[in-house]
ZAMARGU-4260 file (C-alpha; in steps of 0.2 Angstrom, whole numbers, plus 5000, padded with zeros to 4 digits):
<rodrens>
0) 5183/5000/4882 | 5183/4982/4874 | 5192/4973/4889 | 5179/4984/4902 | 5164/4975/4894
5) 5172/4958/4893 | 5175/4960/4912 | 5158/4966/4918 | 5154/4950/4906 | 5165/4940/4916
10) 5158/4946/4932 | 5142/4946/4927 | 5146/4925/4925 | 5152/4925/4939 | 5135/4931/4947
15) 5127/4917/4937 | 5137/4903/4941 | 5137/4907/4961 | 5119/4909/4959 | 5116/4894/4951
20) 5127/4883/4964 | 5119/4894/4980 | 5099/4892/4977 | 5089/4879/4970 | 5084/4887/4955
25) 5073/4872/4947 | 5055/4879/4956 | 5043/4878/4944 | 5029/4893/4942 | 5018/4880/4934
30) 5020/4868/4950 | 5013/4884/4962 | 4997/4884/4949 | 4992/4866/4950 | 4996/4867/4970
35) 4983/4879/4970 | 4973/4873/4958 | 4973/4856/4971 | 4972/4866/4986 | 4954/4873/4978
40) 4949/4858/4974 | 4955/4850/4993 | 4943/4865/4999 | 4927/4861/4989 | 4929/4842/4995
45) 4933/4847/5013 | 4917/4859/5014 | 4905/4845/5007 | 4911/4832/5022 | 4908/4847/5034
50) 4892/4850/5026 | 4886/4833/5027 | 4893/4830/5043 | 4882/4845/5050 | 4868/4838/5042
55) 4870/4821/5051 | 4874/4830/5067 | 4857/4841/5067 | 4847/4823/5067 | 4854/4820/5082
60) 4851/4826/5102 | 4867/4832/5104 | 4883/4829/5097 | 4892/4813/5103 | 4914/4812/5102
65) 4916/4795/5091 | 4902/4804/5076 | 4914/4819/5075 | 4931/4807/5073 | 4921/4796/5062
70) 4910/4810/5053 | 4925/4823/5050 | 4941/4821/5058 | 4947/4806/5051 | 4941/4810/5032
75) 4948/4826/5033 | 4967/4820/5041 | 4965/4807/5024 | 4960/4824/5014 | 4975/4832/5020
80) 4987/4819/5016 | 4978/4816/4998 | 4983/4835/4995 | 4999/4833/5002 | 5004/4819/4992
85) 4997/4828/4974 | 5006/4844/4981 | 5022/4837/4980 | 5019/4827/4967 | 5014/4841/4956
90) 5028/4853/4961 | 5041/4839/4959 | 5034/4833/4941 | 5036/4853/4935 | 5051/4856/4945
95) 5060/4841/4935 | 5054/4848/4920 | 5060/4863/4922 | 5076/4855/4927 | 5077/4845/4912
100) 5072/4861/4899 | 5087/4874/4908 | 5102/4861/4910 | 5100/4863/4929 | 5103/4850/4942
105) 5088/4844/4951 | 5097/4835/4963 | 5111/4842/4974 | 5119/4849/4988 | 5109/4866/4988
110) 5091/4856/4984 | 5095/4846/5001 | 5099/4863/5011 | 5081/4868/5004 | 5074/4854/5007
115) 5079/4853/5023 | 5076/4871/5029 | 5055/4869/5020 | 5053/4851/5031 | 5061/4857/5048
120) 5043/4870/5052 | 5034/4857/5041 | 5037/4844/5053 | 5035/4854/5068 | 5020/4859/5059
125) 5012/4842/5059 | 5017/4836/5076 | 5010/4852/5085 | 4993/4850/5073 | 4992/4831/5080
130) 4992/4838/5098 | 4979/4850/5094 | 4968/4835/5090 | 4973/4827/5106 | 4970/4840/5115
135) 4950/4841/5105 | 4958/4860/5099 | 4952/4856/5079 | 4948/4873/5076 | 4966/4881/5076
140) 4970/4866/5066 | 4968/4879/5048 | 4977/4894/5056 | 4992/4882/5062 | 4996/4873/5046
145) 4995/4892/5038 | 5009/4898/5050 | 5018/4883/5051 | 5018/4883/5032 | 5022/4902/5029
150) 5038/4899/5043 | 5044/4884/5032 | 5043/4896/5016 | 5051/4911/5024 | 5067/4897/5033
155) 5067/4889/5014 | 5065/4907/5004 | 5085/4910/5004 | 5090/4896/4995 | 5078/4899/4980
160) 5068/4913/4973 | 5066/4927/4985 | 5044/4927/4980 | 5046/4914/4991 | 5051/4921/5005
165) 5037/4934/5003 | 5024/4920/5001 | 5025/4914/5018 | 5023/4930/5025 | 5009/4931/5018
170) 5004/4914/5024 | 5008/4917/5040 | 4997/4934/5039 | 4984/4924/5033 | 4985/4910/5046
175) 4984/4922/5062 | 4968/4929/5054 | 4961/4912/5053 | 4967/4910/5070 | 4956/4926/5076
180) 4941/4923/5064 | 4941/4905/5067 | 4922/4904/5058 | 4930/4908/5041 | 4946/4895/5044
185) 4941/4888/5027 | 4940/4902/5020 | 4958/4907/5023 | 4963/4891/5020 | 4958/4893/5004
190) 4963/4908/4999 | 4983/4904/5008 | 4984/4887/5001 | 4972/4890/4984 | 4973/4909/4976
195) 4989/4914/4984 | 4998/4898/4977 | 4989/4900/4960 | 4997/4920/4960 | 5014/4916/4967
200) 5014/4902/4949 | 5007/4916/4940 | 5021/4928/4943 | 5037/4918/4942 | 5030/4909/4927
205) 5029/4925/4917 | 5045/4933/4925 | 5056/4919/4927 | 5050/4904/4911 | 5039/4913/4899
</rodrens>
């Protein structure tokens, strides 16, 4: 009986160390709040250059090209990169943490396979979202970033925690809603980038650190 529990013990470190080498384990619920948390704030600051830019364009005839790339476009692309840049700062400054408090690598083979499969759709993401610009589509510009978003979670989601996997699909659900009710893009994009990231720390902080 004695020798039956040390092997299901044995085994069971087994599991732990294959699981440890396979996924990158170091995600931080806390990182998923303050991305939100951000994303919220991103939201609030992009609605008050939309507001003010509508304002500007009712004192006009009609609305001229160089005010809307003056007005909105280009202080919305710096927005976006602003975000972008605090995102991964964030995640990468409660990740280490996290890191540092288990006795996990942060750094290592399975991290680049993560990191690799999250920026592949990212990238994409990007370049696609530039050629809407070019091509003056702007109002897809929230729906795609959601699905692009949700695909590089849903590529990434099997080398780390599997609530990963399921917050892209929700992302992605989220961004073909924006796409169809393209009036309430924001919205979505608050609630895909903001609320959803917010319950996604939520969760794994109390199942996973707590």
């Amino acid at each position: 009986m004695k020798n039956n529990s040390n092997t299901n013990q044995d085994i069971r470190d087994i599991k732990n160390m294959m699981e440890r080498s396979s996924r990158f384990l170091s995600l931080s619920g806390l990182s998923g709040i303050s991305v939100g948390i951000i994303a919220l704030l991103g939201v609030f600051v992009a609605s008050g250059i939309l507001e003010s830019a509508e304002t500007r364009h009712n004192n006009f005839i009609f609305f001229i090209q160089p005010f809307f790339f003056e007005q909105v476009l280009y202080p919305m692309l710096i927005l976006s990169l602003s975000i972008l840049i605090l995102a991964l700062g964030s995640a990468f400054l409660f990740s280490w943490r996290k890191a540092r408090t288990n006795g996990l690598k942060l750094w290592g083979a399975t991290t680049r396979r993560w990191l690799i499969n999250l920026f592949i759709p990212l990238i994409a993401g990007g370049f696609f979202i530039l050629i809407l610009i070019d091509k003056n589509t702007e109002s897809l510009v929230a729906s795609t970033s959601l699905i692009f978003y949700g695909l590089a979670l849903v590529n990434a989601g099997k080398y780390t925690f599997g609530e990963i996997h399921y917050l892209g699909i929700f992302e992605i659900v989220l961004g073909i809603l924006a796409g169809v009710f393209i009036n309430q893009s924001l919205f979505f994009w608050a609630v895909g980038f903001g609320v959803l990231h917010i319950i996604y720390g939520l969760v794994m902080y109390f199942r996973y650190e707590r």
